[in-house]
Structures are given as structure tokens and as C-alpha cells.
N, CA, C and O of each residue as an XYZ file, in Angstrom:
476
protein
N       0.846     -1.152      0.000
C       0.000      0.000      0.000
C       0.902      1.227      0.000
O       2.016      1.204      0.523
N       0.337      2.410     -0.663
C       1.263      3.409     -1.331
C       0.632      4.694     -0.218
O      -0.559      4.839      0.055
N       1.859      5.602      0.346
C       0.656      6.780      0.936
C       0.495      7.459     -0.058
O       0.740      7.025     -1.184
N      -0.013      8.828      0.211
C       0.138      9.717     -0.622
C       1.456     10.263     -1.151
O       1.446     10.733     -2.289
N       2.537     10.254     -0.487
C       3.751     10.330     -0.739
C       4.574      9.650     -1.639
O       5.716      9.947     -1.990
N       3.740      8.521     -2.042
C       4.358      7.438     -2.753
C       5.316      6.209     -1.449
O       5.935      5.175     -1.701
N       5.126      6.736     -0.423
C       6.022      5.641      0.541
C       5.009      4.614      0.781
O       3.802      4.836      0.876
N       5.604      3.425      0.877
C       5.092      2.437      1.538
C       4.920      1.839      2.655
O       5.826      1.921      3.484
N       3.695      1.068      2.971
C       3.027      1.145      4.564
C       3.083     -0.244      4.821
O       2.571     -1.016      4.010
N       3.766     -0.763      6.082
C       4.141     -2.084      6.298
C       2.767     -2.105      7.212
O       2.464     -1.077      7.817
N       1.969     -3.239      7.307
C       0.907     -3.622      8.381
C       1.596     -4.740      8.889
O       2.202     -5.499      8.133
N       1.540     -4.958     10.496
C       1.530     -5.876     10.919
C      -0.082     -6.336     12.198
O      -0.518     -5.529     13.018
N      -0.603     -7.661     12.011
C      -1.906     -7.763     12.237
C      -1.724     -8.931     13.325
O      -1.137     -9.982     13.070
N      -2.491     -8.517     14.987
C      -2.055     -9.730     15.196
C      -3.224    -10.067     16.089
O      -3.948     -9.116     16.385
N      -3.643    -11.673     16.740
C      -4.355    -11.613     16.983
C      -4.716    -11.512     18.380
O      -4.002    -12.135     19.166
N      -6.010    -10.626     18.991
C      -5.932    -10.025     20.030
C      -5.878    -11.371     21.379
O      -6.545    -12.402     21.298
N      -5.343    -11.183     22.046
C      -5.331    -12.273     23.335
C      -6.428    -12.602     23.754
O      -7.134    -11.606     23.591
N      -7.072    -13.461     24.237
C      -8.575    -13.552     25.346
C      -8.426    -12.833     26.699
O      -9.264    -12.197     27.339
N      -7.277    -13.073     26.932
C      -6.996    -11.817     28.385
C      -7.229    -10.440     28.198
O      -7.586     -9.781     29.175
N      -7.046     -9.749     26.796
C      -7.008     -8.341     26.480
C      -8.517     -7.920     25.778
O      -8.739     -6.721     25.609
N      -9.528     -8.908     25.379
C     -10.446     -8.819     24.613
C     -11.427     -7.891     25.410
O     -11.834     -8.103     26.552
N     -11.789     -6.635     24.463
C     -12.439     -6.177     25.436
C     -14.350     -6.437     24.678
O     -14.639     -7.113     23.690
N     -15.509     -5.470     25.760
C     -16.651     -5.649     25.668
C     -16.942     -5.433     23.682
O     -16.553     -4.392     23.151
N     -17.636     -6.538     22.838
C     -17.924     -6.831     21.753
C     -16.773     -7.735     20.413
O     -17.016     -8.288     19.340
N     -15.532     -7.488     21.195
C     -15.063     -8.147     20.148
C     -14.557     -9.574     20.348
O     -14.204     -9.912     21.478
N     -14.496    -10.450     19.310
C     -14.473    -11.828     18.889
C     -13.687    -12.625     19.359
O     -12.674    -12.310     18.735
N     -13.346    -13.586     20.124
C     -12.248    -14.518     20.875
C     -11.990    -15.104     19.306
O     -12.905    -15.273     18.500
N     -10.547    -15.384     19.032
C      -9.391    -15.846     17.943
C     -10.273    -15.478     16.572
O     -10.343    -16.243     15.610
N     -11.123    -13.803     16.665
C     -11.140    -13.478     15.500
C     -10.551    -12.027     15.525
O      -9.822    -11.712     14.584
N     -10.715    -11.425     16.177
C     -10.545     -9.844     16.058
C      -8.831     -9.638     16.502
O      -8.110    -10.395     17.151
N      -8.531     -8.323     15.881
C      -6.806     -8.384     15.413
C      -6.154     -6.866     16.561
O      -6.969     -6.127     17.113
N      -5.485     -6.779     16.629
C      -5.027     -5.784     17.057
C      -4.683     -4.339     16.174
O      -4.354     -3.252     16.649
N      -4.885     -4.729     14.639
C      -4.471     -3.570     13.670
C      -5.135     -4.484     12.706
O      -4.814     -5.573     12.228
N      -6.526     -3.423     12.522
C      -7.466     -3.706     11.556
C      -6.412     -3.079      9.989
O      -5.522     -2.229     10.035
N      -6.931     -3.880      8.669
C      -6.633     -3.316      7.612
C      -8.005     -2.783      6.828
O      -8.901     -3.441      6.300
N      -7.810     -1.201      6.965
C      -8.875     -0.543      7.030
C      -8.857     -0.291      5.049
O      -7.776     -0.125      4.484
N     -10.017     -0.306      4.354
C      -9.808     -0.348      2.694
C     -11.117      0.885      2.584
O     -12.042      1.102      3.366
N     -10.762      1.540      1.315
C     -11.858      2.270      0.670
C     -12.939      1.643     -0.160
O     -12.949      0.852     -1.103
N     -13.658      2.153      0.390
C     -15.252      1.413     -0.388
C     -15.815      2.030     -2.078
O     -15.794      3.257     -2.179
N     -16.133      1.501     -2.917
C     -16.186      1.592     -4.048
C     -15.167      1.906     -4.942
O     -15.256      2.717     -5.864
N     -14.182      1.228     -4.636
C     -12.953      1.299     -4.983
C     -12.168     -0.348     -5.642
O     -12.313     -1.402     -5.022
N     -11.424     -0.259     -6.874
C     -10.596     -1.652     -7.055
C     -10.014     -1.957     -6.070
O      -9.324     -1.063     -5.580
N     -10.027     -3.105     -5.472
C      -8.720     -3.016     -4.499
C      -7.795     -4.698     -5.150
O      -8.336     -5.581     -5.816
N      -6.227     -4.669     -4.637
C      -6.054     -5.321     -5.422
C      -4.957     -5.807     -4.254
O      -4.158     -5.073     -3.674
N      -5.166     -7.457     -4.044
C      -4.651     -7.998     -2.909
C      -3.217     -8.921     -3.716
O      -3.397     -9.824     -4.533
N      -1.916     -8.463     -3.281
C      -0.890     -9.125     -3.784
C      -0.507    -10.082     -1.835
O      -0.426     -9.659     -0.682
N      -0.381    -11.516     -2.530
C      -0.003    -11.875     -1.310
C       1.489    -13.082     -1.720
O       2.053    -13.332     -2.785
N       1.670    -13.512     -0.514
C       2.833    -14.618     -0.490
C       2.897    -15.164      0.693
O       1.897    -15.180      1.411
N       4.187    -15.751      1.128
C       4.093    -16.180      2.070
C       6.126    -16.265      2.764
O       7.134    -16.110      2.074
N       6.070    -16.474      3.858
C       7.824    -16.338      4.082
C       8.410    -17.950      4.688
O       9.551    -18.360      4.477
N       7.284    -18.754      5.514
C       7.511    -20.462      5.801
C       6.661    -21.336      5.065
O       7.224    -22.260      4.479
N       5.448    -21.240      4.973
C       4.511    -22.536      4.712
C       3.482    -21.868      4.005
O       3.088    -20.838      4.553
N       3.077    -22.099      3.206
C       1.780    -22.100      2.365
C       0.543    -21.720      3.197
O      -0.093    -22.503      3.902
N       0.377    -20.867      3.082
C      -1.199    -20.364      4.232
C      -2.409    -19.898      3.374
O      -2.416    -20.247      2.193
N      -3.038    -19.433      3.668
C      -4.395    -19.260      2.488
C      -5.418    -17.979      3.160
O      -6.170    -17.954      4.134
N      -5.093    -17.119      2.283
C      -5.822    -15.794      2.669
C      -7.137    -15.547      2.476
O      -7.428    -14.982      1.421
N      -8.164    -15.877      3.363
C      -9.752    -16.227      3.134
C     -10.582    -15.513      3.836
O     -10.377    -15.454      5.049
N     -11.656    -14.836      3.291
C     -12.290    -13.797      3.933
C     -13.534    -13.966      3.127
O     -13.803    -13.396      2.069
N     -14.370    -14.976      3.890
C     -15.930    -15.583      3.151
C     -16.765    -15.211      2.603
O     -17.319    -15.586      1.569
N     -17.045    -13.824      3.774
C     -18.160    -12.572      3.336
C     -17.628    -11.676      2.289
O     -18.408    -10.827      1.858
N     -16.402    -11.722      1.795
C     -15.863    -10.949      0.557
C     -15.768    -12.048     -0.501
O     -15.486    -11.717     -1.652
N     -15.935    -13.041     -0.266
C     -15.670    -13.833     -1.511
C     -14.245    -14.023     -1.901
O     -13.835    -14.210     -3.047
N     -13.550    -13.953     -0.821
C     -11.685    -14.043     -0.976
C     -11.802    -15.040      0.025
O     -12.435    -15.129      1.077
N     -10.730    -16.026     -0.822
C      -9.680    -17.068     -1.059
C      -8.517    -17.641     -1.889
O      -8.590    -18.444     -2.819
N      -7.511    -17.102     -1.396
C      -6.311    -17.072     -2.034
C      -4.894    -17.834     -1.330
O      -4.549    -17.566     -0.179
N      -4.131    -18.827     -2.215
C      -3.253    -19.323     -1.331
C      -1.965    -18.024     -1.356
O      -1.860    -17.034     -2.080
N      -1.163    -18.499     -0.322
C      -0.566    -17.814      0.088
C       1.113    -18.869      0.360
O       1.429    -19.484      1.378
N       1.768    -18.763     -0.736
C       2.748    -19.816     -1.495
C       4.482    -18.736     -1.076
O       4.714    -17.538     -1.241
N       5.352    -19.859     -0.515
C       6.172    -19.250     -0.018
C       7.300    -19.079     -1.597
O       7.430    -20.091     -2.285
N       8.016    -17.791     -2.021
C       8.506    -17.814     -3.181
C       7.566    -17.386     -4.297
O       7.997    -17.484     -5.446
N       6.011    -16.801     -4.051
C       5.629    -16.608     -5.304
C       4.369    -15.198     -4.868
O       4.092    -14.722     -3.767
N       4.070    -15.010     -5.649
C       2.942    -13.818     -5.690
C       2.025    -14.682     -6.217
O       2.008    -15.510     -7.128
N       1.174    -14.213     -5.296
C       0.075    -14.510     -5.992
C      -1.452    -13.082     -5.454
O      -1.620    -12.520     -4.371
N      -2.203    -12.970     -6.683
C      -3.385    -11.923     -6.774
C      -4.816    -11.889     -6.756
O      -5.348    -12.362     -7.760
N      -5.620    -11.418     -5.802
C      -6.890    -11.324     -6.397
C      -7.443     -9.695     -5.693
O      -7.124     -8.857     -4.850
N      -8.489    -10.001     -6.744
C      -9.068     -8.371     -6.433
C     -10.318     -8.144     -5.498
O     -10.674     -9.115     -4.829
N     -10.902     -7.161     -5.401
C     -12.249     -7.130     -4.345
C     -12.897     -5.833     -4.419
O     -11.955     -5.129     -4.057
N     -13.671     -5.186     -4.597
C     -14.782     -4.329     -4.856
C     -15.804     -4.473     -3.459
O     -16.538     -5.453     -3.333
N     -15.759     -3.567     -2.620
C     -16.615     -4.056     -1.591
C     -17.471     -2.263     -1.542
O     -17.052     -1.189     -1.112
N     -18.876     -2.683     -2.244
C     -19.626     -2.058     -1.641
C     -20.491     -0.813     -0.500
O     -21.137      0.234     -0.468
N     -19.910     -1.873      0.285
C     -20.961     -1.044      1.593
C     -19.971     -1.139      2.692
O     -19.366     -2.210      2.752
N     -19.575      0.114      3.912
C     -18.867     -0.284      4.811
C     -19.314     -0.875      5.828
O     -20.512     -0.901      6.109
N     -18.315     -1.477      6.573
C     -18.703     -2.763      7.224
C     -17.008     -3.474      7.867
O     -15.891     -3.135      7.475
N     -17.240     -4.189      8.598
C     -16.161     -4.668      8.942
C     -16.306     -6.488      8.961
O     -17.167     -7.075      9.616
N     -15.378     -7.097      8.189
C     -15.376     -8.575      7.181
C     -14.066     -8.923      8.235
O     -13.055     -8.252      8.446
N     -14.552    -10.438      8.896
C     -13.744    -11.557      9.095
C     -13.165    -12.573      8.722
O     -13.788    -13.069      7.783
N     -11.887    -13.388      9.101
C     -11.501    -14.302      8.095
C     -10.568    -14.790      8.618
O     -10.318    -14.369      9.748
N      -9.789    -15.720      8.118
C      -8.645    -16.178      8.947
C      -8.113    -17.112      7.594
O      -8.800    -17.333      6.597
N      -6.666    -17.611      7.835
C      -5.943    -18.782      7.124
C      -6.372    -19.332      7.152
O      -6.573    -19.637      8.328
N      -7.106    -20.228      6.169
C      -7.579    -21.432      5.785
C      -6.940    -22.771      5.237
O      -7.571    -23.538      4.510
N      -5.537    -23.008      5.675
C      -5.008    -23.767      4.964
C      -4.441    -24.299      6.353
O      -4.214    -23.540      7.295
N      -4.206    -25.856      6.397
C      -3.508    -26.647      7.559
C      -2.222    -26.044      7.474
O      -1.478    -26.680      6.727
N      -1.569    -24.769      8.117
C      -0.008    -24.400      7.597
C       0.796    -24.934      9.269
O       2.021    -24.842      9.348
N       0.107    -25.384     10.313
C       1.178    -25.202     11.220
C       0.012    -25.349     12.776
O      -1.210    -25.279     12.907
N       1.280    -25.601     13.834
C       0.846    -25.102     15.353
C      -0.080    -23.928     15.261
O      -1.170    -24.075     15.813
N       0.151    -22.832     14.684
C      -0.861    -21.423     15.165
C      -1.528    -21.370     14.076
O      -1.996    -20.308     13.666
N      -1.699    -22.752     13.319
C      -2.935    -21.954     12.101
C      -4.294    -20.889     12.962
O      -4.668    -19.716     12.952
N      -4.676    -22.254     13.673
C      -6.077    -21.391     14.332
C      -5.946    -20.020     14.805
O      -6.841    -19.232     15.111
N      -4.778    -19.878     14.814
C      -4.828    -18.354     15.498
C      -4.125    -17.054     14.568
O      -3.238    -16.367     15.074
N      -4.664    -16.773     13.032
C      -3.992    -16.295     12.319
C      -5.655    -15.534     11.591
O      -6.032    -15.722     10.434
N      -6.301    -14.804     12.504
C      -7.047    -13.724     11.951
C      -6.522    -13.024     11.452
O      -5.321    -12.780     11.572
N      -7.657    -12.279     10.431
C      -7.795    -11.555      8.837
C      -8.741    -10.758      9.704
O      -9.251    -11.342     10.660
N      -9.103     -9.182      9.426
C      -9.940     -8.459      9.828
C      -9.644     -7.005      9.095
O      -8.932     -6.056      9.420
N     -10.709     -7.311      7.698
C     -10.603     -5.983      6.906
C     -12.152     -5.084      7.103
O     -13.247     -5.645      7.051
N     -11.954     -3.524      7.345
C     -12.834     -2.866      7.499
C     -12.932     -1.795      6.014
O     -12.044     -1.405      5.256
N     -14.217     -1.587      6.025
C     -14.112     -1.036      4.996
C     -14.828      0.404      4.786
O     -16.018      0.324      4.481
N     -14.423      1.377      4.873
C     -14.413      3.020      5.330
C     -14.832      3.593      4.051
O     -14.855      3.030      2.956
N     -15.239      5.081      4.419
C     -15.331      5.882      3.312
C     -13.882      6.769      2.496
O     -12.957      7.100      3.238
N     -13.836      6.937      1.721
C     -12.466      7.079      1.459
C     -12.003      8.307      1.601
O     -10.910      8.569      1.100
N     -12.710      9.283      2.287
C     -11.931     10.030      2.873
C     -11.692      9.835      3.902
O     -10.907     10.625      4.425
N     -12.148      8.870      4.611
C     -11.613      7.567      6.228
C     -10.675      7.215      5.948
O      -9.888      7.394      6.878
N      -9.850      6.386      4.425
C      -9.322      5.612      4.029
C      -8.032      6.852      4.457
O      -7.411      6.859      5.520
N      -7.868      7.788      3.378
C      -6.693      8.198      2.968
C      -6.803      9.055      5.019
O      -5.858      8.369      5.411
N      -7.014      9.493      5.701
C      -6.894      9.586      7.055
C      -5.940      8.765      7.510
O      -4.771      9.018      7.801
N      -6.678      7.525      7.556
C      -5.914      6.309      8.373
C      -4.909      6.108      7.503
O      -4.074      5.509      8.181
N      -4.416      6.257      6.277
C      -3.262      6.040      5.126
C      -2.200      7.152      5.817
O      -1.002      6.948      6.015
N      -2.898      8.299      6.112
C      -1.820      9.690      6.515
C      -1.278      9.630      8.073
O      -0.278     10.133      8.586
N      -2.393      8.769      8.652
C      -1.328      8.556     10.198
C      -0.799      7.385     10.556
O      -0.194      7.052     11.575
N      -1.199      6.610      9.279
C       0.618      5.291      9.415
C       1.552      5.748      8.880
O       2.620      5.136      8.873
């Protein structure tokens, strides 16, 4: 992801503890650093992987994509209406598969480029 500057924005996403969970959000779904996207907008998901083959899946968007160590791989997403979409690795990759939430929200895009300007 590009800011306005043209620099690039590293996310790291992780998933929130059951000790830290506070009132409404999800035990081994909700993340500590949502990836917040603009709504009526292309968006265009480049992924990979750095140990094991994992699989980037997010149901209510209609994304499922493996996630292959050594390669790129792409898909795109058009989302509508804002809202905030759950998901997790879907692929047997390991000890912490189960615990490898996905949690994309999806803003108005002058929300978008905000949250773009204070990472």
C-alpha cells in the first residue's frame, strides 16, 4: 500500500489475546491492527508467504487465495458497503494456524486516505 507520498506502509496484524479482549469483540477473530480499505474502490490484494503455504480467506468478501512461499500470488475485491469482514488462514499451515485472523474494514475514502496519513 502506497501513501500519498508514494512511501510504503508495512501492516503488521495480530491476533488479540482472550486476556485483552475487550466488551464486543471476537475470541481468535478480532486483530489488534485492523486493515482498514476504501469502499467503491478496485482493491487489489498481492499476497505470499515467508515459511509454509497459508491461504488468505475472507468468506463474506468472496476471498480465497493461497498464500505460497517464493511466489505472488493476486486477487481483487470491490466491496460495496462499509462494514467490517472476518476471516482467517484457511489452509492446515502449522501449530498457530487457528490463530492467524484476517480483519478488513471497509471506510469511506476520505476515512481511508486519514488512516493512510497517520501510518
Amino acid at each position: 500500500m502506497l501513501s500519498e507520498s508514494g512511501d510504503s506502509i508495512e501492516l503488521e496484524s495480530y491476533l488479540v489475546p482472550e486476556s485483552d479482549l475487550e466488551e464486543g469483540q471476537l475470541r481468535l477473530l478480532d486483530v489488534d491492527n485492523r486493515l482498514i480499505v476504501p469502499v467503491n474502490t478496485h482493491i487489489r490484494f498481492i499476497v505470499t508467504s515467508t515459511d509454509v503455504i497459508h491461504d488468505f480467506a475472507v468468506p463474506s468478501l468472496g476471498l480465497k487465495i493461497d498464500c505460497t512461499p517464493g511466489r505472488l500470488n493476486q486477487t481483487s475485491a470491490l466491496i460495496e458497503r462499509e462494514g467490517v469482514f472476518y476471516g482467517q488462514c484457511s489452509e492446515i499451515c502449522g501449530v498457530w494456524h487457528g490463530f492467524m485472523p484476517i480483519v478488513i474494514e471497509a471506510v469511506e475514502v476520505s476515512d481511508f486516505f486519514a488512516w493512510v496519513d497517520s501510518n
